[in-house]
C-alpha positions, 0 to 999 in steps of 0.5 A: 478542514483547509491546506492551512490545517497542515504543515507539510513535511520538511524531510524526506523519508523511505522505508523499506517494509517486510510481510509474510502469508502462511496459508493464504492468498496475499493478492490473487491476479484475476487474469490468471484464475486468482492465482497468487502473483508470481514473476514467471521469470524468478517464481517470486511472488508479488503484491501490487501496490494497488493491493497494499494502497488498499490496505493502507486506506481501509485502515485509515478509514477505521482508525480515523472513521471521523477526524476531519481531513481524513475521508478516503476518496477511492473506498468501496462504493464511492462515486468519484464525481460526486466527491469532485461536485463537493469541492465545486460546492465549496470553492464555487457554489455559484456553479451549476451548469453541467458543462461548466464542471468539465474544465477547471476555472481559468483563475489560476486561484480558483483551479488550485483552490478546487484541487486543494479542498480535495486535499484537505479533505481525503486522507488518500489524495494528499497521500498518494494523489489522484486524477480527478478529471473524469467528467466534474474536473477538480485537478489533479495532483501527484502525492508525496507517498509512492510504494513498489510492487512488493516482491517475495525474497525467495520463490514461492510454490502456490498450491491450489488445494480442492475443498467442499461444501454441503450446501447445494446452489440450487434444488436440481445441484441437490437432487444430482450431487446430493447437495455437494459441490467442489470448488478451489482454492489457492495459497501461498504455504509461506512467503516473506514479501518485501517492499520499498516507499518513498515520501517526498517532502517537496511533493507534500510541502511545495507553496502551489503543487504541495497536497498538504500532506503532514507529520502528523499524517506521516505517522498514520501512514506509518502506522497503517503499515504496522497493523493494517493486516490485523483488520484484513482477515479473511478465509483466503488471506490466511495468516498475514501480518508486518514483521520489520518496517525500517524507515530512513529519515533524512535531515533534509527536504531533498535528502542526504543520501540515495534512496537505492544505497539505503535499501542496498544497506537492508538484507535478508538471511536464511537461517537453519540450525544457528547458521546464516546465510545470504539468499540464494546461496548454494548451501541452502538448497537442500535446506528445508523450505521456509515456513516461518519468520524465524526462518529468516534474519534482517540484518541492517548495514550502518557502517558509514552512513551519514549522520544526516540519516537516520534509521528508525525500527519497528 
């Protein structure tokens, strides 16, 4: 696959994605025992951007295990350098001195045709970017696709529940605890998270810095979002899955409205007993707490919005 294989976007996009967890851990922080993450401040919970990258790219590599131009560069076991000697290979194959693949080539063309193969060739790059300097220098390039921290939209009360298993670790964890041992686990009962994305057409498109990133790849990014919790089961996720991704569309490269104003427009409800009311009122609390997604509402402002936007559900 080469750059011309790809059109890069020529509108600017931002979305605005809701998940929920039931029973699970939706992104455990390892500095604090693999506790789900939680603002201190608010006792919301979060989920990292790194963490829903990770999703995005292992769905990516399951939808698309053998479409060219859609490898992924940061997946389980990969050697980044490796990856780097393949675009060196293919650019300059006359290359082989160690120290030679330490700094890109003087020729302006040759340095963007390094950083462009790896482009062309990894799904993640051209979405997301990377810096690919670590020892065998292919460049580095910043990506249209940027996602925050996704935020919980009430706080959250992690449990941390005791279970046991039968099974002993070894003959003496038999012979003292009858082959029983304790261990824990942390869930999140039920939380609704949501987070905010951008897409730069500019970042995908532009002739020399542009990643090549397309329309085409647009919709798998859209896609992954939609269903990349149903290949991400396991016994500490619980239950978790996309309930609302709500995409502004521009009719411009640079855009025809503010990203802030467009997510200002999206607001989240309780719901109890047919009433609706806004996050934080006062009247809600003594309201049962939220255990489902029909606990909530969506609602999505369109009163004088531009017509050069526009809002697409699923």
């Amino acid at each position: 696959m080469t750059m011309t294989d790809t059109v890069g976007l020529s509108r600017r996009h931002e979305f605005v994605l809701y998940f929920d967890v039931t029973n699970g851990n939706p992104n455990g922080d390892p500095d604090a025992g693999n506790m789900p993450r939680l603002d201190p401040e608010t006792n919301k919970g979060l989920v990292s951007d790194v963490a829903l990258k990770r999703k995005i790219r292992n769905y990516v590599a399951l939808a698309r295990p053998d479409a060219p131009g859609h490898e992924i560069y940061m997946r389980d076991g990969a050697t980044l350098n490796v990856e780097h000697k393949r675009a060196w290979a293919a650019v300059m194959p006359a290359v082989t001195k160690a120290e030679d693949f330490k700094k890109l080539p003087k020729e302006d063309d040759k340095a963007r045709a390094l950083t462009r193969w790896m482009c062309a060739n990894f799904w993640d790059i051209r979405s997301f970017g990377a810096v690919m300097t670590t020892g065998v220098n292919s460049g580095q390039v910043r990506g249209p696709v940027q996602l925050t921290f996704a935020a919980s939209v009430e706080p959250i009360l992690p449990l941390e529940i005791s279970i046991t298993r039968l099974a002993a670790t070894t003959e003496a964890d038999n012979d003292a605890k009858g082959g029983r041992t304790m261990g824990r686990k942390h869930i999140v009962p039920y939380g609704l998270y949501r987070a905010h994305g951008f897409v730069s057409a500019p970042l995908a498109s532009h002739p020399a810095k542009g990643t090549g990133f397309s329309d085409t790849d647009l919709d798998l990014l859209f896609e992954a979002l939609t269903n990349m919790f149903e290949h991400d089961r396991s016994a500490a996720r619980g239950e978790m899955a996309t309930r609302k991704l709500i995409i502004f569309r521009h009719a411009s490269t640079l855009g025809n409205a503010h990203a802030h104003d467009l997510f200002d427009r999206v607001k989240t409800w309780r719901t109890f007993k047919g009433a609706r009311h806004p996050i934080g009122a006062d009247e809600i609390d003594n309201w049962p707490a939220a255990r489902a997604f029909s606990d909530y509402a969506i609602t999505i402002d369109r009163d004088g919005l531009s017509d050069a936007v526009e809002i697409i559900e699923r």
